[in-house]
N, CA, C and O of each residue as an XYZ file, in Angstrom:
648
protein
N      29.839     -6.376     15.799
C      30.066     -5.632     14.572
C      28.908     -5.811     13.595
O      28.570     -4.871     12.877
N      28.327     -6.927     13.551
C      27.325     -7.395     12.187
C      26.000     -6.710     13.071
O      25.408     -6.009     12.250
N      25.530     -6.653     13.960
C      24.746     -6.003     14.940
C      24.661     -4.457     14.263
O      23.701     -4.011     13.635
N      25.922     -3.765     14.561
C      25.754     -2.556     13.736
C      25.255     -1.682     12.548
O      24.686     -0.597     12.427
N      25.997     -3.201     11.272
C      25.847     -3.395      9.874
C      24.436     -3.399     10.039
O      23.890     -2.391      9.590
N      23.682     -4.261     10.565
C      22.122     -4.509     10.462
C      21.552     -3.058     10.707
O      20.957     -2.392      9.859
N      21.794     -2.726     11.839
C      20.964     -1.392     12.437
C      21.022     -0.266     11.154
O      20.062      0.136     10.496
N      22.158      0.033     11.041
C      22.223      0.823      9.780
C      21.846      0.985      9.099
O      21.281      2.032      8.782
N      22.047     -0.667      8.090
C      20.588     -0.858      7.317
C      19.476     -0.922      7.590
O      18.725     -0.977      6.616
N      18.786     -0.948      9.049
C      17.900     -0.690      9.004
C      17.540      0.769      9.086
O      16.664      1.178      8.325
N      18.030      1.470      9.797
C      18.026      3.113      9.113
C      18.467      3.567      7.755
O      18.262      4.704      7.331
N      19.076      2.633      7.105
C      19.435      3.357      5.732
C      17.771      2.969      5.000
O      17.419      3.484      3.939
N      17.302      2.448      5.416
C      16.154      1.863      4.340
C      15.026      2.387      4.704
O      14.274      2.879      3.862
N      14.706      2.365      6.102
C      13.704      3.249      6.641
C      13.615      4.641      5.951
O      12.502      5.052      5.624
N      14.852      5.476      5.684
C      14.650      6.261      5.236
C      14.757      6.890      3.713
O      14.388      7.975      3.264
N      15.314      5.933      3.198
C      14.382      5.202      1.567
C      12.745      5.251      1.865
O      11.938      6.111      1.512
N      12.638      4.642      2.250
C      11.111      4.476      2.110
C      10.533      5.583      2.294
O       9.538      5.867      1.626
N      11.078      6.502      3.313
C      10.196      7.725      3.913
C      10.196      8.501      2.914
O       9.096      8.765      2.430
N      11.567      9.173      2.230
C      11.950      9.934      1.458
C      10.870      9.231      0.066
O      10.126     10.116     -0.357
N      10.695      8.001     -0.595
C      10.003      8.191     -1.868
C       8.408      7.829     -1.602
O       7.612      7.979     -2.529
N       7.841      7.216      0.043
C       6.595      7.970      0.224
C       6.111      9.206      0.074
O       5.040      9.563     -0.416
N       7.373     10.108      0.738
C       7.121     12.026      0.545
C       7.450     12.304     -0.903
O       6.934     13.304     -1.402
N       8.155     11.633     -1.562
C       7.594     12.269     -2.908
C       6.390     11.946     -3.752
O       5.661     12.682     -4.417
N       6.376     10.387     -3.503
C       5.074      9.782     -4.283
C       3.741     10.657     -3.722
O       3.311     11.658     -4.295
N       3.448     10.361     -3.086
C       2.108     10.129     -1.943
C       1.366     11.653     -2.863
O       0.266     11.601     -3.413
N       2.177     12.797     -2.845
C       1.239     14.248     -3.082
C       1.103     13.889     -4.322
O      -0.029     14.192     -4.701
N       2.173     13.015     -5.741
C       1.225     13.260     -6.619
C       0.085     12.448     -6.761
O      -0.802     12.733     -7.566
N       0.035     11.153     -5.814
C      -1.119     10.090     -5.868
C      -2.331     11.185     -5.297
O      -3.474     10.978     -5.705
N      -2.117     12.250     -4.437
C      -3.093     12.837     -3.937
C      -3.793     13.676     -5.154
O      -4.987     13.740     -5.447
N      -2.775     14.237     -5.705
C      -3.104     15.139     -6.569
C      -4.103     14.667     -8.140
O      -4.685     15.371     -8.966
N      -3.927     13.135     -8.013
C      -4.107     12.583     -9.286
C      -5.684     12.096     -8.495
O      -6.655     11.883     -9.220
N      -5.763     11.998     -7.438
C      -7.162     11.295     -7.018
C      -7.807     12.921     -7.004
O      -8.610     12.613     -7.885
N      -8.052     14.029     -6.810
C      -8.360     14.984     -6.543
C      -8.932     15.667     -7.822
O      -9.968     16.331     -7.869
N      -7.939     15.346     -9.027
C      -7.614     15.840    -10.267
C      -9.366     14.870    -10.715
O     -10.429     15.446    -10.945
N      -9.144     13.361    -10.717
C     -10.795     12.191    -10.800
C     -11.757     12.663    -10.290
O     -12.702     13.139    -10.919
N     -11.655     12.595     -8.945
C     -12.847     13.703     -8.251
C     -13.426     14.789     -9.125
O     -14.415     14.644     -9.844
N     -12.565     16.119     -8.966
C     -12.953     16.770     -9.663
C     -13.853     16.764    -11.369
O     -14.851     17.345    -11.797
N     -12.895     15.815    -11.935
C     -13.503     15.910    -13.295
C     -14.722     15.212    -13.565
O     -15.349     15.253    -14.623
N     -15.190     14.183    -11.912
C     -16.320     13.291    -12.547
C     -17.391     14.295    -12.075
O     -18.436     14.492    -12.695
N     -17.121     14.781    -11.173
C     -18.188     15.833    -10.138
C     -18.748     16.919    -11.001
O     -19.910     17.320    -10.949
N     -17.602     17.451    -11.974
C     -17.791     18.793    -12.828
C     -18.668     18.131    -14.026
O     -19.479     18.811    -14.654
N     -18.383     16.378    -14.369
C     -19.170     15.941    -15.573
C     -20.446     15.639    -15.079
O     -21.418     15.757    -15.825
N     -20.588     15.215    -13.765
C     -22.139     15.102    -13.373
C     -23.047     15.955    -13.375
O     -24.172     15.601    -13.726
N     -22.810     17.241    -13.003
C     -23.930     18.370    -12.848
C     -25.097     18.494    -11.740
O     -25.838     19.463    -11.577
N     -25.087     17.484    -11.137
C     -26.282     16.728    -10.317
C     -26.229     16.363     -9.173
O     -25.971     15.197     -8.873
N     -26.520     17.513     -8.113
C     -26.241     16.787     -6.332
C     -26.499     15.307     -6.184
O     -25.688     14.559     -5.638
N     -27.728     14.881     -6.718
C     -28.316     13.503     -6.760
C     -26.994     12.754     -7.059
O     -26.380     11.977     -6.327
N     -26.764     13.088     -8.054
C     -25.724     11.808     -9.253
C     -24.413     11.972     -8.387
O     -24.007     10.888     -7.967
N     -23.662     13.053     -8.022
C     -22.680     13.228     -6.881
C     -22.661     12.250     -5.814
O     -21.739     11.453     -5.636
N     -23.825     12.346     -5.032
C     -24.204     11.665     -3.700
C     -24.190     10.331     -4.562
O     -23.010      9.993     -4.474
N     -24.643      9.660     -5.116
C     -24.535      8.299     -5.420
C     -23.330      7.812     -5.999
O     -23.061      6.613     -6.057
N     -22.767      8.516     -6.330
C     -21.161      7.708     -6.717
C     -20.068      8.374     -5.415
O     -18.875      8.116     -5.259
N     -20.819      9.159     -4.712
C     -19.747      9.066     -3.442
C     -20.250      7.556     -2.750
O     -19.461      6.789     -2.200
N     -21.744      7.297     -2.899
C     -22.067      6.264     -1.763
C     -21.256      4.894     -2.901
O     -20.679      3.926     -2.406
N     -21.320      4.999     -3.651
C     -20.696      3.127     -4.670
C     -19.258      3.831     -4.161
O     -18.698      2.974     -3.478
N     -18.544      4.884     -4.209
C     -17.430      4.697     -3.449
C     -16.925      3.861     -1.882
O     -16.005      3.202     -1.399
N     -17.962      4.312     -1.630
C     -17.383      3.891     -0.167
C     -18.265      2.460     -0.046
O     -18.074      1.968      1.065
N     -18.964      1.842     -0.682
C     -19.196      0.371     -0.994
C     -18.191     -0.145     -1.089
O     -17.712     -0.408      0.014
N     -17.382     -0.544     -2.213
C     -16.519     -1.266     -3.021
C     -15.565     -1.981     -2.214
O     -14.641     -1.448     -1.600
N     -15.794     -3.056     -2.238
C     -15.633     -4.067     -1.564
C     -13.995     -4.354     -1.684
O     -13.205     -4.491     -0.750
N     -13.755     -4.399     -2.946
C     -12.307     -4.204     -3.501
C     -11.534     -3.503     -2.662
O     -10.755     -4.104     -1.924
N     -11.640     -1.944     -2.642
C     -10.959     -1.186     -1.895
C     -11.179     -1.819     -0.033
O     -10.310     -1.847      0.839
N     -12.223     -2.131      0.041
C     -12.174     -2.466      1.906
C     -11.028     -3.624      1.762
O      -9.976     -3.522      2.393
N     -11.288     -4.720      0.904
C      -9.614     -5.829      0.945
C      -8.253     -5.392      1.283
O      -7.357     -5.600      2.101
N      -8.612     -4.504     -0.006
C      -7.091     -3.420      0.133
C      -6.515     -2.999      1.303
O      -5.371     -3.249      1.684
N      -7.675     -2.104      2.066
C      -7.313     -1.672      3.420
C      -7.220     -2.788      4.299
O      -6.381     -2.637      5.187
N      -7.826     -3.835      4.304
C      -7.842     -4.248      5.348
C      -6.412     -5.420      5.623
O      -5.924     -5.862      6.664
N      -6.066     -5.634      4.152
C      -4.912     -6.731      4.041
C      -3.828     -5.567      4.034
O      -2.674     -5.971      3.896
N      -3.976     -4.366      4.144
C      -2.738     -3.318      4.299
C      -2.769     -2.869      5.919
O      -1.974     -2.273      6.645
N      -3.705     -3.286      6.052
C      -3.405     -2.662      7.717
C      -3.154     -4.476      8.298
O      -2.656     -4.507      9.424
N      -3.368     -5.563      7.823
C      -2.514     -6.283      8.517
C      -1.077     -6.404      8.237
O      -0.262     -6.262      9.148
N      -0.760     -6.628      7.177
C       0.763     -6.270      7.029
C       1.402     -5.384      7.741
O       2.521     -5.595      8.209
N       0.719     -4.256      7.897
C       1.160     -3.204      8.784
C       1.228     -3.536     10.431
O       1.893     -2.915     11.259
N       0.444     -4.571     10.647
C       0.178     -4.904     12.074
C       1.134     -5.581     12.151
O       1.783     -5.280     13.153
N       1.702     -6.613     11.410
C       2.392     -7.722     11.748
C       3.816     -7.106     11.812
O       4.612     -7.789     12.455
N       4.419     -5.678     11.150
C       5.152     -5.384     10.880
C       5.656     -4.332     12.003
O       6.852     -4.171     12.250
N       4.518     -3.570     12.716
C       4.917     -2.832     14.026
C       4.661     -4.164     15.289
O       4.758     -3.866     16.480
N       4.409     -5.287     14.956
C       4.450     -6.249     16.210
C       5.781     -6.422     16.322
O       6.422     -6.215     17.353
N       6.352     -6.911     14.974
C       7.701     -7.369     14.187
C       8.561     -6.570     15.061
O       9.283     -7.291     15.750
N       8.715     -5.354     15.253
C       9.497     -4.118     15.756
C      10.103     -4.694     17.333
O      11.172     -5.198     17.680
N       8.549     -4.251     18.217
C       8.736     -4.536     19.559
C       8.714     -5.885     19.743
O       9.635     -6.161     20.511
N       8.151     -6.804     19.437
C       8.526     -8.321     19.763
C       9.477     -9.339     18.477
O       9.055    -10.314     17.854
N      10.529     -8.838     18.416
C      11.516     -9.586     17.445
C      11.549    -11.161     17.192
O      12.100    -11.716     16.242
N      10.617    -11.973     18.577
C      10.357    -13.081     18.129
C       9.005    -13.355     17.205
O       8.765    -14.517     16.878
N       8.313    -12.515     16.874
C       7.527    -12.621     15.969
C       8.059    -12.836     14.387
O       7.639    -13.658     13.574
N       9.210    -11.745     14.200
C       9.849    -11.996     12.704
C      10.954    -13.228     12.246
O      12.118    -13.133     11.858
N      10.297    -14.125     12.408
C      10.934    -15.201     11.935
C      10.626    -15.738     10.211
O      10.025    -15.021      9.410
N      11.055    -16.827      9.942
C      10.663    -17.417      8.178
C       9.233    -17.535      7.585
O       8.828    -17.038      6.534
N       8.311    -18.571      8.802
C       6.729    -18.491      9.034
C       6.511    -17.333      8.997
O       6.106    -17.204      7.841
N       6.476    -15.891      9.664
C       6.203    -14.998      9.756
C       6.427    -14.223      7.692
O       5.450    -14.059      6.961
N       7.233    -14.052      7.453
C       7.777    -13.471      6.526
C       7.072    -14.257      4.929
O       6.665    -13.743      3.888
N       7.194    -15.774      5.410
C       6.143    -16.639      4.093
C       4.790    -16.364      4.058
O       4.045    -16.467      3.084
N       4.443    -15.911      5.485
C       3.030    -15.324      5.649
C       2.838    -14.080      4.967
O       1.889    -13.823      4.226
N       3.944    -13.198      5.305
C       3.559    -11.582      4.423
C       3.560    -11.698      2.882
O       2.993    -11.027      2.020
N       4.238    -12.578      2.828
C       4.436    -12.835      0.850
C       3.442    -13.235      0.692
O       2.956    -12.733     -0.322
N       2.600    -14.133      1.306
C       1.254    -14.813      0.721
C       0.191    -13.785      0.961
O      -0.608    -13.682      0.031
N      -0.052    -12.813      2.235
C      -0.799    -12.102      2.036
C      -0.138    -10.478      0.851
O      -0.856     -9.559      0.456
N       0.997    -10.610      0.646
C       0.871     -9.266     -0.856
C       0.522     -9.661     -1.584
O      -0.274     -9.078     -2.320
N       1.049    -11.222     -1.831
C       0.350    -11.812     -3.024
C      -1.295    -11.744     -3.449
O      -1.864    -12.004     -4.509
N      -1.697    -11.366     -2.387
C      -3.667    -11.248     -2.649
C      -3.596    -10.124     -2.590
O      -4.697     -9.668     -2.901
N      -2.922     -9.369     -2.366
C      -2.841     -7.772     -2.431
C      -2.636     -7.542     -3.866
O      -3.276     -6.775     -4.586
N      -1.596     -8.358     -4.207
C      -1.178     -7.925     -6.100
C      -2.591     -8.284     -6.629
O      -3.315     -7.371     -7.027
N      -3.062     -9.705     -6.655
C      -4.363    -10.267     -6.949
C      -5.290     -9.064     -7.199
O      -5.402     -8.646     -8.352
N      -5.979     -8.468     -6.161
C      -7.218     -7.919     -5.886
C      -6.856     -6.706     -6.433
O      -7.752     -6.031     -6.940
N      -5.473     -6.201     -6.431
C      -5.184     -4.910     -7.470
C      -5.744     -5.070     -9.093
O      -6.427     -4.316     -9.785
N      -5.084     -6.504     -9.384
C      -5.139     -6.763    -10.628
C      -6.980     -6.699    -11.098
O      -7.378     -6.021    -12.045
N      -7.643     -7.312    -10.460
C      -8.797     -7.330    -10.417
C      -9.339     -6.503    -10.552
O     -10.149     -6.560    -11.477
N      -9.248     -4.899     -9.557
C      -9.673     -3.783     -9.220
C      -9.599     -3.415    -10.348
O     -10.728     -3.298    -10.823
N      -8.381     -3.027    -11.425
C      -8.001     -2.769    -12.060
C      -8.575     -2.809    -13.360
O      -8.660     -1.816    -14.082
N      -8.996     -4.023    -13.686
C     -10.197     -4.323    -14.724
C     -11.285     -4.150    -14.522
O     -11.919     -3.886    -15.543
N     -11.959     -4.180    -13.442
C     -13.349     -3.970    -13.124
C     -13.439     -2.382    -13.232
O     -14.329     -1.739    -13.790
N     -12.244     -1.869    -12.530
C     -12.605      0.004    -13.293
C     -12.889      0.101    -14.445
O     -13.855      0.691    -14.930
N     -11.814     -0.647    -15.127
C     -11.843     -0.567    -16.457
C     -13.072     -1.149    -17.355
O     -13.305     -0.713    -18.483
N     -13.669     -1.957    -16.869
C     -15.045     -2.563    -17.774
C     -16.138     -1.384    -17.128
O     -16.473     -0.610    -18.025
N     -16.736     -1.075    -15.882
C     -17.242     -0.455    -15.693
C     -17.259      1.185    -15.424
O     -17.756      1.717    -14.431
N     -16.650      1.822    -16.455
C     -15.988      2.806    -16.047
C     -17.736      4.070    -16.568
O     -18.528      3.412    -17.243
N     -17.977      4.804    -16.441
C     -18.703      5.527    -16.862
C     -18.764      6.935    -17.602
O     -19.623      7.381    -18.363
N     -17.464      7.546    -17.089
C     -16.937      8.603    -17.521
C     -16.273      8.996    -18.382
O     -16.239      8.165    -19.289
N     -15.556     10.084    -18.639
C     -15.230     10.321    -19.993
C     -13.903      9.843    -19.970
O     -13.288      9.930    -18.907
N     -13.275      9.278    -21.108
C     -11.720      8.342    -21.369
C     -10.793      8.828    -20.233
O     -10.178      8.151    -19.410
N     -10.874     10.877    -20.475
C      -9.579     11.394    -19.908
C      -9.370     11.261    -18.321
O      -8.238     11.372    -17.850
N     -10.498     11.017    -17.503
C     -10.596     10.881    -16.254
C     -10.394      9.471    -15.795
O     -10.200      9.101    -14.637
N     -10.473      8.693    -16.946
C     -10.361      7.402    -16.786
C      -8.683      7.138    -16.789
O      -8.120      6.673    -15.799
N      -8.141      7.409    -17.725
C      -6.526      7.602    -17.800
C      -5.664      8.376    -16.568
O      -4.472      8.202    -16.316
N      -6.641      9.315    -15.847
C      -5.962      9.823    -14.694
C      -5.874      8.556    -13.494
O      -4.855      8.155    -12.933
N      -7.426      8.030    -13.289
C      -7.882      6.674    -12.302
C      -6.790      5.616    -12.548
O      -6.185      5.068    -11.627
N      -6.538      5.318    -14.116
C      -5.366      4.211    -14.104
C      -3.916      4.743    -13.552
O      -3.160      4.111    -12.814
N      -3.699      6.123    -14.115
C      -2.799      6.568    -13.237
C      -2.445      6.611    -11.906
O      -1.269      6.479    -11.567
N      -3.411      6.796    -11.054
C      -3.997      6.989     -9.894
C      -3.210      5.449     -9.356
O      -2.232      5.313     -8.620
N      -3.910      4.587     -9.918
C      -3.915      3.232     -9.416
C      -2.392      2.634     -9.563
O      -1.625      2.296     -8.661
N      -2.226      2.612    -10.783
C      -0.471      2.357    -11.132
C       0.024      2.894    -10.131
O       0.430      1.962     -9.437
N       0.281      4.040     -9.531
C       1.283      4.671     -8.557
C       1.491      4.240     -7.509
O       2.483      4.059     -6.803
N      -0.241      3.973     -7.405
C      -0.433      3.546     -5.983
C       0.421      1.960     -5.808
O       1.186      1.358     -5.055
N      -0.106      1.861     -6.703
C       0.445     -0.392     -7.089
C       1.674     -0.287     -6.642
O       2.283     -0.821     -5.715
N       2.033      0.746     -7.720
C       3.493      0.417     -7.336
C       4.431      0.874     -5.943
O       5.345      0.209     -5.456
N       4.012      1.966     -5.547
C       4.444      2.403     -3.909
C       3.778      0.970     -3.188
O       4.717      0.487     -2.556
N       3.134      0.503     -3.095
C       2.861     -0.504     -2.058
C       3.938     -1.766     -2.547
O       4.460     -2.445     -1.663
N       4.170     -1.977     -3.650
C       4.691     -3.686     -4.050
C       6.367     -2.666     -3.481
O       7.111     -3.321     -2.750
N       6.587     -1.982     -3.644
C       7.827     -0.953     -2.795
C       8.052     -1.039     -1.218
O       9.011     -1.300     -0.491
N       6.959     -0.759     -1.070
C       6.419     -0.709      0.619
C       6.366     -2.053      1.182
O       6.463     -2.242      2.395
N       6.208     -3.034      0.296
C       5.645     -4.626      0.348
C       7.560     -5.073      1.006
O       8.062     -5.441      2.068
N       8.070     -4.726     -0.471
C       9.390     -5.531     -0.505
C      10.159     -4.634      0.915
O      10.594     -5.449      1.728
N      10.387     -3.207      1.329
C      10.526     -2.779      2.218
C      10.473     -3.604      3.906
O      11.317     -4.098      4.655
N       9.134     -3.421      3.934
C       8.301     -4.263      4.900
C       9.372     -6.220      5.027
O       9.915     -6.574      6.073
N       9.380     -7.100      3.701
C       9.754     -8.291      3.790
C      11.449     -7.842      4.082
O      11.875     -8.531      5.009
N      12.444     -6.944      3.577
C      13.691     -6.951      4.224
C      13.697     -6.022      5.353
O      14.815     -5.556      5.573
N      12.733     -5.607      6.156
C      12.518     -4.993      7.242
C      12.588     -6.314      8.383
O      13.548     -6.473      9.138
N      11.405     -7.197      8.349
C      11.690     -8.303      8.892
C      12.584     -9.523      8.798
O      12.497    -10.434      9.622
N      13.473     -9.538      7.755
C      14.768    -10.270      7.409
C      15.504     -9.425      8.510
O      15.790     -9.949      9.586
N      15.801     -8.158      8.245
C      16.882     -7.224      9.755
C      16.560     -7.609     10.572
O      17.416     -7.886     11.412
N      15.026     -7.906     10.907
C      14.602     -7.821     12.426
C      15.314     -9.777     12.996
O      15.895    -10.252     13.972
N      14.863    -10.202     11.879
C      15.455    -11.732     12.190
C      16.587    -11.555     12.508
O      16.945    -11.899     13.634
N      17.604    -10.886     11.491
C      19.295    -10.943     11.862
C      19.409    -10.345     12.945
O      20.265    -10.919     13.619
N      18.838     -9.186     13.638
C      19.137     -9.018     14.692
C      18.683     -9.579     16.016
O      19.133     -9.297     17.126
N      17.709    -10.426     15.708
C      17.029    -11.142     16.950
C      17.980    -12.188     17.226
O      18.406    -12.347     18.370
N      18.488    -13.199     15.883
C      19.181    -14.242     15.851
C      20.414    -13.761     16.964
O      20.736    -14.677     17.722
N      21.117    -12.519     17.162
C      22.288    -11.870     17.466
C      21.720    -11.273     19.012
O      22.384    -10.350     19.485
N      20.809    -11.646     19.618
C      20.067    -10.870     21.000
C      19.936     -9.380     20.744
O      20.519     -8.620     21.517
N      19.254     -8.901     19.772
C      18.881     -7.334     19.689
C      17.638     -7.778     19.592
O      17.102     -8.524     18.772
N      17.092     -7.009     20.905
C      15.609     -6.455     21.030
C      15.299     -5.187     21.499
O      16.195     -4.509     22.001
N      13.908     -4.667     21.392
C      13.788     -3.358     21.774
C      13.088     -3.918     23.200
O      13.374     -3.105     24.079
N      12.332     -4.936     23.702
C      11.755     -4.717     24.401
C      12.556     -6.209     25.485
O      12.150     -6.430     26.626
């Protein structure tokens, strides 16, 4: 019976998550698109374009981001098919790595902000931009940590996929 309860919740939540990714996600798109645009239209200058696309794809900040989001993500589709992976160790591990995830947001966050170059209003879209994003992931974060709590309760109970 508690086998069931779990599964459920784990489909009831899965699709929480899906449902306020599909709403979030287009306006985070729309708000990065909206920056783009307004810094590109304030530059005037193929030159000046090409060089803040290239400090884009530098920024060391954002590679953390991705790269501590695609392990969480790894540990979390391992989590799936091998249920002995999601145990307490496992789960104290994901909290310590969001925790450098919140970190390096916070960071990101000011360093836009001290070095910003552009005009205020594009700058207020970027914090926008970023807030949304913050917050769908610390969403996605807590998701992810009672994703692998289910996966424990059901491992504890012999439910595996594989």
């Amino acid at each position: 019976m508690n086998t069931m309860v779990y599964i459920v919740l784990l489909f009831v939540l899965a699709a929480a998550v899906l449902f306020g990714l599909l709403e979030v996600y287009p306006k985070i798109r729309k708000l990065n698109k909206q920056v783009y645009k307004n810094i590109t239209t304030s530059l005037n200058d193929k030159a000046l374009i090409a060089k803040f696309n290239n400090q884009g794809k530098q920024s060391t900040g954002l590679n953390l981001r991705y790269s501590l989001t695609a392990i969480i993500f790894t540990i979390f589709i391992l989590s799936i098919f091998y249920a002995q992976i999601a145990n307490n160790w496992m789960i104290l591990t994901l909290i310590v790595i969001e925790a450098i995830y919140i970190i390096n947001e916070f960071k990101n966050t000011n360093f836009i902000k001290k070095l910003w170059q552009y005009d205020k209003e594009t700058l207020k879209l970027k914090q926008q931009s970023n807030k949304l994003t913050f917050f769908t992931m610390i969403g996605i974060f807590i998701a992810v940590d009672v994703f692998e709590l289910l996966f424990e309760l059901l491992y504890a109970q012999g439910f595996t996929l594989l």
